[in-house]
C-alpha positions as CSV (number, residue, x, y, z in Angstrom):
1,X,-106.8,97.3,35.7
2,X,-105.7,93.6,35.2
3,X,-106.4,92.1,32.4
4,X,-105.8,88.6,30.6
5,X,-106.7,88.5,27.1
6,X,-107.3,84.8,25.7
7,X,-107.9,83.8,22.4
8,X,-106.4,81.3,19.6
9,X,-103.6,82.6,16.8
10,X,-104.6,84.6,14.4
11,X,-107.9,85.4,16.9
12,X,-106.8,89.4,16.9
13,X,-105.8,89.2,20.7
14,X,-102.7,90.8,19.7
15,X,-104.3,94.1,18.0
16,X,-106.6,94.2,21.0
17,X,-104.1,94.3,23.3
18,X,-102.0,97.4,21.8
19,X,-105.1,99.4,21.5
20,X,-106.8,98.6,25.0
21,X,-103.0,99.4,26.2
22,X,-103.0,102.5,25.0
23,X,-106.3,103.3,25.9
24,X,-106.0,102.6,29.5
25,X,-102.7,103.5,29.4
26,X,-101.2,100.0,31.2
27,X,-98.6,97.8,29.3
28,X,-99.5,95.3,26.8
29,X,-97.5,92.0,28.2
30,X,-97.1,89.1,24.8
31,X,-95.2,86.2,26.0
32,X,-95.2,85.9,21.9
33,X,-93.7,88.9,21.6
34,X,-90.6,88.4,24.8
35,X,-89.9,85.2,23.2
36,X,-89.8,86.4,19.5
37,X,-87.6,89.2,20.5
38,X,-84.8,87.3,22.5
39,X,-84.7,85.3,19.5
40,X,-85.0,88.1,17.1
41,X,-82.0,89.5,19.3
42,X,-79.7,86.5,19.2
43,X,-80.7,83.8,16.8
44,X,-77.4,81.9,17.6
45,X,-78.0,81.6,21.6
46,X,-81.9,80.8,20.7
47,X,-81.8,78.5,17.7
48,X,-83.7,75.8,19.7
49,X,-87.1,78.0,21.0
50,X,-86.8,79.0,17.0
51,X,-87.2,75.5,16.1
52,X,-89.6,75.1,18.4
53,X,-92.0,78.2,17.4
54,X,-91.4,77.5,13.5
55,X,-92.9,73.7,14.2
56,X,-96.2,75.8,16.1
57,X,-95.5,74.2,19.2
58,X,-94.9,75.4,22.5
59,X,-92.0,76.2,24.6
60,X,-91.6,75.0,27.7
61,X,-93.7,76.0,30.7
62,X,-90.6,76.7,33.0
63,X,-89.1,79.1,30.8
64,X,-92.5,81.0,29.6
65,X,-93.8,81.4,33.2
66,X,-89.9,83.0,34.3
67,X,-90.0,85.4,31.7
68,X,-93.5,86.5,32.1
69,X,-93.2,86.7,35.7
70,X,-90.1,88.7,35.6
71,X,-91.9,91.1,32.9
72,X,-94.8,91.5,35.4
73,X,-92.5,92.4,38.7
74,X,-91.3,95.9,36.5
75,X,-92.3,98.8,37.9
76,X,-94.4,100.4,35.2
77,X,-97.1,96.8,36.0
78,X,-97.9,97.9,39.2
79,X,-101.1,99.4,38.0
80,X,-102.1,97.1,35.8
81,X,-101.1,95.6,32.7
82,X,-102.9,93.5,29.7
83,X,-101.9,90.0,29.2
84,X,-101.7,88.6,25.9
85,X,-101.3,84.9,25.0
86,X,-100.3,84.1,28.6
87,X,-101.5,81.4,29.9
88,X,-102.1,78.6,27.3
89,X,-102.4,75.8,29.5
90,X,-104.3,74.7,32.4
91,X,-100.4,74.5,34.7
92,X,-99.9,78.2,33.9
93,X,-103.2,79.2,34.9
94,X,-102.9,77.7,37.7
95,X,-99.6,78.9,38.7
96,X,-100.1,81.9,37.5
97,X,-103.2,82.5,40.2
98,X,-101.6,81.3,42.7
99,X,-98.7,83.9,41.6
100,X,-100.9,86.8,41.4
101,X,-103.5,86.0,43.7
102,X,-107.2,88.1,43.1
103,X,-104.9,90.4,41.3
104,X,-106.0,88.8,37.8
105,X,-109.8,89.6,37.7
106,X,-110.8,90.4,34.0
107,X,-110.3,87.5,31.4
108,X,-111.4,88.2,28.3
109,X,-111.3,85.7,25.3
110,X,-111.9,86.0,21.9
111,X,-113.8,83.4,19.8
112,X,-113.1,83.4,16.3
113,X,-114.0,81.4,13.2
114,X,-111.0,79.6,12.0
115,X,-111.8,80.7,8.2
116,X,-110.9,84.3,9.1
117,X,-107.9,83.2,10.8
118,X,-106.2,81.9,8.1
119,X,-107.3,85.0,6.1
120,X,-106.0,87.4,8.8
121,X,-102.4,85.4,9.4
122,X,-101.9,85.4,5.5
123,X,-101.7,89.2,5.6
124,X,-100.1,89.9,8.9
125,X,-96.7,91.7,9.2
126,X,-94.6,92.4,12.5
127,X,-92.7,95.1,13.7
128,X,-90.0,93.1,15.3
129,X,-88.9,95.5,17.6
130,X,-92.0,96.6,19.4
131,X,-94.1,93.7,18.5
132,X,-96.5,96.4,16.2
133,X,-99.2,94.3,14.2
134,X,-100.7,95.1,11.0
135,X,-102.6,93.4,8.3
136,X,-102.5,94.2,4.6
137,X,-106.1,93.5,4.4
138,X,-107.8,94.7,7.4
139,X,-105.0,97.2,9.1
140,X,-102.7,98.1,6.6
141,X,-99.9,100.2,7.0
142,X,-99.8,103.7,6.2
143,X,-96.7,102.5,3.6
144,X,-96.6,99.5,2.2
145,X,-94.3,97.2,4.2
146,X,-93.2,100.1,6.7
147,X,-93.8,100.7,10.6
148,X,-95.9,103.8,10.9
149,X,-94.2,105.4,14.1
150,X,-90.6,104.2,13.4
151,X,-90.1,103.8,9.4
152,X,-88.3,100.5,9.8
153,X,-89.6,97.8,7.6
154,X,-92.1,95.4,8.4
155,X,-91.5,91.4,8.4
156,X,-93.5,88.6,8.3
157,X,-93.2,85.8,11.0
158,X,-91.9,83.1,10.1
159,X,-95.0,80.7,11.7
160,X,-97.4,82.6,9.9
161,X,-97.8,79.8,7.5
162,X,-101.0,77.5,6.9
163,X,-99.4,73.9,8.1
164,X,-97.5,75.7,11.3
165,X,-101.0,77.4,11.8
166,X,-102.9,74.7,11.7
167,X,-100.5,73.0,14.3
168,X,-100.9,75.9,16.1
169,X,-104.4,75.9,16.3
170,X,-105.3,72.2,17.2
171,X,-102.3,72.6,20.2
172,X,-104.5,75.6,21.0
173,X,-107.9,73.7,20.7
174,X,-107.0,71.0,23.1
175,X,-105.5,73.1,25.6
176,X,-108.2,75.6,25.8
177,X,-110.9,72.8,26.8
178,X,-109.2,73.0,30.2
179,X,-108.2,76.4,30.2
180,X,-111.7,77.8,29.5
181,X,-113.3,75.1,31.8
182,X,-110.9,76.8,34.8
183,X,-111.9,80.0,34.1
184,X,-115.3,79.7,33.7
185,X,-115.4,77.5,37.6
186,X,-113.8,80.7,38.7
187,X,-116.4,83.3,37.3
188,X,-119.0,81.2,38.6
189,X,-117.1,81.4,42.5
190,X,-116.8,85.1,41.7
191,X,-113.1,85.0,42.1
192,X,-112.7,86.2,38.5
193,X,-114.9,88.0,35.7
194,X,-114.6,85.7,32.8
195,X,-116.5,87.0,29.3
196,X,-116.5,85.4,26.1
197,X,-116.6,87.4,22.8
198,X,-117.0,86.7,19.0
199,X,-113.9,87.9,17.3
200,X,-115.3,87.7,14.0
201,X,-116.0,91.5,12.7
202,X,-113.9,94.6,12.2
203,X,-110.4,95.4,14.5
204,X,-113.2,99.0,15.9
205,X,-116.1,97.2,16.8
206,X,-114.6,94.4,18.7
207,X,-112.3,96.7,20.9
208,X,-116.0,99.1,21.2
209,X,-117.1,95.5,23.0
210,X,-114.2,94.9,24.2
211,X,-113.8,98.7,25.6
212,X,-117.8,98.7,27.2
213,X,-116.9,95.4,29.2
214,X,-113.9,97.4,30.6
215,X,-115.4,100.3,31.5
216,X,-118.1,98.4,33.3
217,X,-115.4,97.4,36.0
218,X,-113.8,100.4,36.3
């Protein structure tokens, strides 16, 4: 099972992603999440992708594409895997087909309204080590501020602001135009299945569409 799942910040992708991996037991892939914790790991060394991520803008493709790619050759993808935030521009799709070939045939993307964006990414906390997602509104923490499997207390990222969000989300608008356009040529060629899906309810009854979708291909 191969799975991409698209959708803008603060869209739930992320949530998605950790449940449908653990559903289908394949690994959830961020290339948020790889770059947050090499920076998280050595703030020194990375001080410059910091900047970068603070401003909401995006690294550079060269990097992103090596360090995904080198996620997705472990041994523990060969059966599949979820992709999450990967790719965010029309040159890593493509590449990223080429790369991968008819491997990649389930892209998913999440539409959501940007009101409940902002409401979800003002009450998001991160579990820096294992990239664990909660929300003190809509998927709180069994303890206030705390990891539930690990104890370890929770942070908040340091994008998850309104002006880097906003600059997050008009980068993510005007690369998706393409993005969405490629996909959508390659549904209708039948060399991908390409499904978009509102975004706007509960974490449960997105992942039950989500999770029917799935199971359709299976």
């Amino acid at each position: 099972m191969y799975i991409v799942l698209l959708g803008s910040p603060g869209s739930g992708k992320g949530t998605q992603a950790k449940i449908i991996s653990n559903q289908y037991n394949i690994p959830h892939i961020s290339a948020g999440d790889l770059l947050r914790f090499i920076v998280y790991k050595n703030k020194e060394k990375y001080k410059d992708i910091n900047n970068i991520m603070k401003k909401g803008q995006l690294v550079n493709n060269s990097l992103i594409i090596s360090m995904v790619v080198r996620r997705l050759l472990k041994s523990d993808c060969c059966n599949g895997f979820i992709l999450d935030g990967f790719p965010r521009s029309i040159n890593q799709a493509i590449f990223f087909k080429k790369y991968f070939g008819s491997s990649i045939y389930l892209v998913l993307e999440l539409l959501t309204l940007n009101e409940i964006i902002f409401d979800r990414v003002k009450g998001r906390l991160i579990h820096p080590i294992s990239g664990r997602i909660y929300n003190t509104k809509f998927f709180p923490p069994i303890n206030k501020g705390i990891d539930d499997f690990t104890g370890e207390k929770l942070i908040r990222r340091n994008d998850d602001n309104e002006e880097t969000l906003l600059k997050r989300l008009m980068l993510y608008y005007k690369n998706n135009i393409l993005l969405s356009s490629f996909y959508n040529r390659q549904n209708l060629s039948g060399r991908i299945i390409y499904y978009r899906i509102y975004g706007n309810g509960n974490v449960y009854d997105i992942n039950k569409i989500l999770k029917s979708i799935i199971n359709s291909y299976l």
